[in-house]
C-alpha positions as CSV (number, residue, x, y, z in Angstrom):
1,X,0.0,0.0,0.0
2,X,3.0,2.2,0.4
3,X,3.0,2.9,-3.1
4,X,-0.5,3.8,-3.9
5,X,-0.3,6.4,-0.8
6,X,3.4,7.8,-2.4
7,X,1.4,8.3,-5.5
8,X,-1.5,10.2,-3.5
9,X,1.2,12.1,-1.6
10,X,2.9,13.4,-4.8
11,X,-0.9,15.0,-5.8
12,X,-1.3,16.3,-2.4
13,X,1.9,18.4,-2.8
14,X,1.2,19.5,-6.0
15,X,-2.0,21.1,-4.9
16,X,-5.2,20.8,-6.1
17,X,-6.3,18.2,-8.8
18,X,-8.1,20.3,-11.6
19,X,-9.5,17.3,-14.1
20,X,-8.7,13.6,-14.1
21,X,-6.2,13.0,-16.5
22,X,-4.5,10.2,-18.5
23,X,-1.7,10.7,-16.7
24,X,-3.6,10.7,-13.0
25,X,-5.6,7.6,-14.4
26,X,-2.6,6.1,-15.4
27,X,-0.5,6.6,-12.2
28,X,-3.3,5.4,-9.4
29,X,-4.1,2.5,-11.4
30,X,-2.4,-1.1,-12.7
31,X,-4.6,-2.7,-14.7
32,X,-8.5,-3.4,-15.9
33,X,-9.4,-6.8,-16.4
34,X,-13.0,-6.9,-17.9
35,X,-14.4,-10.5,-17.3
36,X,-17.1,-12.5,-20.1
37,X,-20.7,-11.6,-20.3
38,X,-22.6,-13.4,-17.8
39,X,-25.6,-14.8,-19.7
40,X,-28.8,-13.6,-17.5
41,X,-27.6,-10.0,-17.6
42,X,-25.5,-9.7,-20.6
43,X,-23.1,-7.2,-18.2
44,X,-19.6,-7.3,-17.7
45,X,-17.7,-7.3,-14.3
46,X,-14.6,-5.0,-14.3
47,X,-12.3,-5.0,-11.9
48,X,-9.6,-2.6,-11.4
49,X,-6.4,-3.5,-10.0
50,X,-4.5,-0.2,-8.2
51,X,-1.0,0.3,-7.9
52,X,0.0,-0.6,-4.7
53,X,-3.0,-2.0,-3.6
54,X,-4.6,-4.5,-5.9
55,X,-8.6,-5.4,-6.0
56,X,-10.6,-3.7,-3.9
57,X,-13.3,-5.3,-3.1
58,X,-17.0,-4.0,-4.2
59,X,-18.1,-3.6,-0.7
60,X,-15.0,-1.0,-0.1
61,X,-16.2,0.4,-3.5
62,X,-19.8,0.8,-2.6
């Protein structure tokens, strides 16, 4: 987790975050994985791995 908080300290001194960015995006997070359809819903399950941190589970999301 030390990671994911150096990236959130590097914001914090930096001021104020405007807009999300590429770049913003692209630093808090590691990787999307999007999973198959599930057939009664048709939807698809991301899940988004952060840097330093991994899945977070939905409850934590929610």
């Amino acid at each position: 987790m030390k990671g994911f908080f150096d990236v959130v300290d590097s914001y914090c001194t930096k001021g104020e975050i405007g807009e999300l960015t590429k770049e913003i995006v692209e630093d808090f997070i590691d990787h999307i994985v999007i999973s198959q359809e599930k057939k009664a819903d048709g939807k698809r399950q991301p899940k988004i791995y952060f840097r330093g941190i991994g899945l977070l589970s939905e409850d934590v999301l929610r």
